[in-house]
C-alpha positions, 0 to 999 in steps of 0.5 A: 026266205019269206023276204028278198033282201039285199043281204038274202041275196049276198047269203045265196050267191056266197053259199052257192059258189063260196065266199072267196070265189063269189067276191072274187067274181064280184071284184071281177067285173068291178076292174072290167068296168072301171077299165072299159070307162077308162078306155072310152074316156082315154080314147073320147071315142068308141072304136067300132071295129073292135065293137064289133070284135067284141060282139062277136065274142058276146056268144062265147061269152053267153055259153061260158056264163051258162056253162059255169053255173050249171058247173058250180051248183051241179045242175043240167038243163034238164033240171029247168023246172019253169019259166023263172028257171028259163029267165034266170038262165037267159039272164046269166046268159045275157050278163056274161054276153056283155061281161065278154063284150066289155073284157075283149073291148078292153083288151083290144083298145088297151093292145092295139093303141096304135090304131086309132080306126074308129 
């Protein structure tokens, strides 16, 4: 792997977690994002009582990133071998924090059109 490519990258996730399920994750986070911008430009506002709801659903968020590769490539903590390995994890860590963030958002200002609290 001499040079980091797009493509290289793509070849590496596929083979890490199958074709199916890695774009399966990709289209994913596609709906999640087009329906949070959806929600902020509907509602022309952004509900911070459900930000905050949201936020503290960001920690689950973050464990389940964490939990879901080490799962898939059959790994523990104890195999982290350096600094990259700790990046890459608090980088996992940190995507699947927003991911859950934007996802309750969602759901809570999708479920609860009602209440229009800010």
């Amino acid at each position: 792997m001499k040079d980091l490519t797009f493509g290289t990258m793509i070849a590496v996730f596929e083979e890490m977690f199958a074709p199916w399920l890695f774009w399966g994750m990709v289209v994913l986070a596609l709906l999640i994002t087009v329906a949070w911008l959806y929600v902020l430009v509907r509602d022309r506002a952004f509900g911070m009582r459900q930000f905050l709801i949201a936020q503290l659903f960001m920690p689950i968020g973050a464990i389940a990133a964490v939990w879901f590769v080490m799962v898939m490539t059959d790994s523990r903590l104890a195999d982290i071998g350096g600094p990259v390995d700790v990046i890459v994890l608090l980088a996992i860590a940190a995507l699947g924090a927003v991911g859950m963030g934007m996802l309750v958002y969602v759901i809570e200002r999708l479920g609860f059109r009602g209440h229009q609290s800010s």
